[in-house]
N, C-alpha and C positions, 0 to 999 in steps of 0.2 A: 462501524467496525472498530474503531480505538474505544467506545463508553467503556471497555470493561478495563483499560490500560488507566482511564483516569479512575477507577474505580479501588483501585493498589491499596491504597490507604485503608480503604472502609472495611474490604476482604479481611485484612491482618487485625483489625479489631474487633469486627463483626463474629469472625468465623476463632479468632484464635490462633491466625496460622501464622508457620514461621516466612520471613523472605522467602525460603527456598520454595517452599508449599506453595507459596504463589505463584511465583515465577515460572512453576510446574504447570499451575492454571492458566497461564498466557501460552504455556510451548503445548501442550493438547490440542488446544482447538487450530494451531498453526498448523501443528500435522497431520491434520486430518483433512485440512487444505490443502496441505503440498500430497497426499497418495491421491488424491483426485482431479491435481493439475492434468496430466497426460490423457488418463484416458476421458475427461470429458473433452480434452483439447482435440482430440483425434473425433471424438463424437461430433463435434462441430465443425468440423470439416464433411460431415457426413448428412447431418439432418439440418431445418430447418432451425434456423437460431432462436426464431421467436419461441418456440418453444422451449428450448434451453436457459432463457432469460427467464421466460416465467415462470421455471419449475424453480431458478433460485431468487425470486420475491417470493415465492410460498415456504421456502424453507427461513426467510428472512423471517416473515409474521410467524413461523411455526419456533422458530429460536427464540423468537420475544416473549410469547405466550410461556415455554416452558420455563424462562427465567424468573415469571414474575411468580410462578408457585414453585420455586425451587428453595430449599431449605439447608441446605448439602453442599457442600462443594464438590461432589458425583454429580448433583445435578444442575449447578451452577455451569460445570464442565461442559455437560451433555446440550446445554443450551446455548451456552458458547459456541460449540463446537460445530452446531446445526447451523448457524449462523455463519462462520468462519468458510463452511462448505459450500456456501452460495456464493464466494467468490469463484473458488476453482470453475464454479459452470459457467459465472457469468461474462468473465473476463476473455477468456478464448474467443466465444462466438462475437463479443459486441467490439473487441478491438480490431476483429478479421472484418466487419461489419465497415467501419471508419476506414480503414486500410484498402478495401477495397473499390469503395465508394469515393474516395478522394486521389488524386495523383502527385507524386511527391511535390509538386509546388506549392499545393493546399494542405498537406498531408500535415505537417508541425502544426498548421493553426487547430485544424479539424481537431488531431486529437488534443490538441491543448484545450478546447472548447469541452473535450469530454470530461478531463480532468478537471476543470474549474468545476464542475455538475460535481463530480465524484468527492473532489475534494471540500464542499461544500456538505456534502452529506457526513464524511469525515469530521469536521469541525462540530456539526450541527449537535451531533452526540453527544460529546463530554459539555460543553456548553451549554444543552437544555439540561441534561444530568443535571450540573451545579448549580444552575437553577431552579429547578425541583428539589433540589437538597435547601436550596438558601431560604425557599419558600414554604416549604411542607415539613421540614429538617430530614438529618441526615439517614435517618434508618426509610426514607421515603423512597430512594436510588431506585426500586423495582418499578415504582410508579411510570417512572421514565421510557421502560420497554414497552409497557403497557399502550404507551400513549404512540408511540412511532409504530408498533405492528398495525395498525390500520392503513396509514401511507402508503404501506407494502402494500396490503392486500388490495388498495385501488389502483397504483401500479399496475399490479399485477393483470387487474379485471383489463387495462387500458391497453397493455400489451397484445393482451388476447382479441380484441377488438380491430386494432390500428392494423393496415394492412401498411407492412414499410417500402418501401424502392428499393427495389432489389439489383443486385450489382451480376454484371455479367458471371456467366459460369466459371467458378474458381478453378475448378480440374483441366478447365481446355489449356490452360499455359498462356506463357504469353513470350517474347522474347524468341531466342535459338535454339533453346533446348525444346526439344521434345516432351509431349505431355507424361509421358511413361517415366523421362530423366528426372524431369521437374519435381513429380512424386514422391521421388524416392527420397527416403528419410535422411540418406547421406548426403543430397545436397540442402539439406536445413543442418544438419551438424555438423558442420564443416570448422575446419578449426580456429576460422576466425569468428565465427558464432557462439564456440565453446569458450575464447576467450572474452567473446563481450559477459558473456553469460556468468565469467567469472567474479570478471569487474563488477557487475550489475550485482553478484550476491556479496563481496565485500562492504561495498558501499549500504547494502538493505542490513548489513549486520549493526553497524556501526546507528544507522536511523532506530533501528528494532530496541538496542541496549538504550537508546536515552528514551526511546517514546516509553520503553514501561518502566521506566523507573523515574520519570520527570516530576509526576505528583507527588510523588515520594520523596524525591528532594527537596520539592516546593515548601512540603509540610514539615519535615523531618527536621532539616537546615534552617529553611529561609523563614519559616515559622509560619505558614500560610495555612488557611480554613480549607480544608479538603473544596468546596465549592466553588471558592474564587482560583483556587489550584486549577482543579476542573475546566474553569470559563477559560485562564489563561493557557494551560496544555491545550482546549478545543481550537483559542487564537494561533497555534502553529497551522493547523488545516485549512484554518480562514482564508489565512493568505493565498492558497493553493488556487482559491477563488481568481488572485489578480494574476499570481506569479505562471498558473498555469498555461494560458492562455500567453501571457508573456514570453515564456522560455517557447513556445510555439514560433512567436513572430519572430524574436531574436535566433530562431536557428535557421529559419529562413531566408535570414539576410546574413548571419554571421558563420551559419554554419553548425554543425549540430558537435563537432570538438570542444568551442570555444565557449559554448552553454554549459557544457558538461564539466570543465573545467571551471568555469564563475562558480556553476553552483557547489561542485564538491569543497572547491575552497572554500566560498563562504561561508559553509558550513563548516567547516574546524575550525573556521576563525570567529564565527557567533557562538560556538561554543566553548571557545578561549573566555569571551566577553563573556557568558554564564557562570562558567567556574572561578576567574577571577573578579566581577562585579562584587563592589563592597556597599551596594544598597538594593533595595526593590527600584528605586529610582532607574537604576543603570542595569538591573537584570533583564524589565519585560520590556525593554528595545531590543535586546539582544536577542528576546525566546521569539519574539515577532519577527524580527530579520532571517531569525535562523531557518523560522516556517518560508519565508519569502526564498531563502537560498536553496530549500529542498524540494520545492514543486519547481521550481525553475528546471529541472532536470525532465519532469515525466515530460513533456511533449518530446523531448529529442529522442529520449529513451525507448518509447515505444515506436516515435519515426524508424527508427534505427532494427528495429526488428525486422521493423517488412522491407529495408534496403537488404539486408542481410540475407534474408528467406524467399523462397521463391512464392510466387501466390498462390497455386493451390493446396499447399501446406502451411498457409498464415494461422491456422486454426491452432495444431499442434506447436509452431514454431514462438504462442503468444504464450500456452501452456509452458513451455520450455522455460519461454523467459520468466513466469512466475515462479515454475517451479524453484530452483534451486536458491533464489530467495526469500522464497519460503522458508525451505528447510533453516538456510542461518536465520532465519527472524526467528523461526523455533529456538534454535541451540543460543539465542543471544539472550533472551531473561533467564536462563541457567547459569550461563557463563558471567554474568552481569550482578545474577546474586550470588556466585562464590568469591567474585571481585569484591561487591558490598560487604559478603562475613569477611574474610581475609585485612580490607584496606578501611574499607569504608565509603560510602554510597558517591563521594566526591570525585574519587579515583573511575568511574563509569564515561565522566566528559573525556580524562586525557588516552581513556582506552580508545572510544568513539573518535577521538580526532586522528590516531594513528589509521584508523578502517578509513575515512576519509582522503586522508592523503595518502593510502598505497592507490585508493581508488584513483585520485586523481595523476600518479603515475603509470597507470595502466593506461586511462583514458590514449595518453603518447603513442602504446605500443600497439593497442587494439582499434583503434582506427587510423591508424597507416596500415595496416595490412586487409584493411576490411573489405568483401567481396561485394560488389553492388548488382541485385535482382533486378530485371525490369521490373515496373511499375505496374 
């Protein structure tokens, strides 16, 4: 999912386009993800998940395919964008999936266990990219799609095969409310929901502005080979591998406040070390830390959805939480490259660090008020 964020560079020389034009090509295929958060979130509260999963690994190999004969940045888009849409289906059914199958004393590790997988795949992107660039050179970048749409498609075949362990009926309810109260869509948007939801997109705006424009400064600034740019932007998702699983166990002993907290500050303060690091020496501790400080957040973050939401609406309530972070990870490489013409590509960390610490100022308000679902 980020190959085309490390890809920034090669776009504006390949194709000729300005920042803006790019940055245009990273906010498309986000929203075309966020108008299908909802209604696949409600779908999957409805149908069988494994099917839902495997219709977006077929859209995964079918984006790859059309990348590698795309010529255009129409059709650069439209391959993107097929891609970007396999999240909105995948993520509702497979987080209601975890959520329902584990009970909150498992629940931080479990999904942190998913996240290190995901975040792993994250990483794996821009990293084999720059290595196919380092190796084949750099007009080779298509070669890269080519080679991951297979994964997909046996995925795909394995899903459709595996029969999974299925978690009691989500609609029955659980708890004192009644199945009919449980349902209804006023108690998932409830206003302390609406406010995590707010947090959670501040904080995705503030990630969105530095992840598409980090190659770009690697190259631009720090004088980096768009490849080893690549390898090091893929090492932020790497860590997602340790930290994710980590921010799972540390919220279940410390609590899922005090995670959410480490990790928003960490991050404005590895990307203080970014923007004022005066070598490569002292910069890629700082991009590695900073990956360590932002998966630290996903286990608590998606625990916190199904305390929030009642269970037979985890489907929609996972939707919800994508959605609106979606939308600002859309509007953040616009806003990001009119900061870049106006200031200059530098002024993108001290925007990013203010999204971070309002985030970490709400964390205060939105979980003292927060409504807890049974389990």
């Amino acid at each position: 999912m980020n190959t085309h964020l490390a890809l920034v560079p090669v776009f504006r020389e390949e194709l000729g386009l300005s920042i803006e034009l790019v940055g245009l090509m990273v906010t498309i295929p986000t929203l075309a993800q966020a108008l299908l958060y909802l209604p696949f979130g409600m779908l999957s509260d409805r149908f069988q998940p494994r099917k839902l999963i495997g219709l977006s690994l077929f859209l995964v190999a079918l984006g790859a395919l059309i990348i590698t004969q795309s010529r255009t940045p129409l059709m650069l888009v439209i391959g993107f964008s097929t891609i970007a849409v396999c999240l909105a289906i995948f993520h509702p059914p497979a987080y209601t999936i975890i959520s329902d199958l584990f009970e909150s004393g498992r629940r931080n590790v479990a999904l942190g266990l998913h996240g290190s997988g995901g975040t792993l795949g994250m990483a794996t992107g821009p990293i084999s990219i720059g290595l196919v660039m380092y190796f084949l050179g750099e007009s080779s970048w298509r070669v890269n799609y080519l080679i991951w749409a297979f994964p997909a498609l046996g995925c795909l075949l394995a899903v459709m095969i595996l029969k999974p362990r299925t978690a009691s009926n989500p609609a029955a309810g659980s708890g004192s409310e009644s199945p009919r109260e449980e349902l209804s869509l006023r108690n998932v948007f409830t206003r302390s929901y609406l406010l995590f939801l707010a947090l959670v997109s501040i904080r995705n705006f503030g990630v969105q502005a530095v992840s598409t424009y980090m190659t770009t400064y690697l190259k631009d600034v720090r004088g980096m080979s768009v490849d080893y740019a690549s390898i090091l932007f893929g090492s932020i998702s790497l860590m997602g591998v340790v930290a994710a699983p980590l921010g799972g166990i540390l919220a279940d002993r410390l609590g899922e406040k005090k995670v959410l907290l480490i990790s928003y500050l960490g991050q404005a303060a590895m990307l203080v070390g970014i923007a004022l690091s005066t070598s490569l020496f002292l910069l890629v501790p700082f991009v590695i830390l900073y990956g360590l400080s932002e998966f630290l957040a996903m286990a608590p973050m998606s625990s916190l959805v199904a305390q929030f939401t009642p269970k037979g609406r985890r489907g929609i309530a996972y939707a919800a939480y994508f959605l609106p972070s979606t939308l600002v990870g859309a509007a953040a490489p616009v806003v990001g490259a009119l900061v870049i013409t106006a200031w200059g590509i530098w002024y993108v960390f001290p925007m990013s660090v203010l999204f971070f610490v309002a985030a970490a100022t709400m964390v205060q308000l939105v979980l003292k008020k927060r409504r807890i679902h049974a389990s």
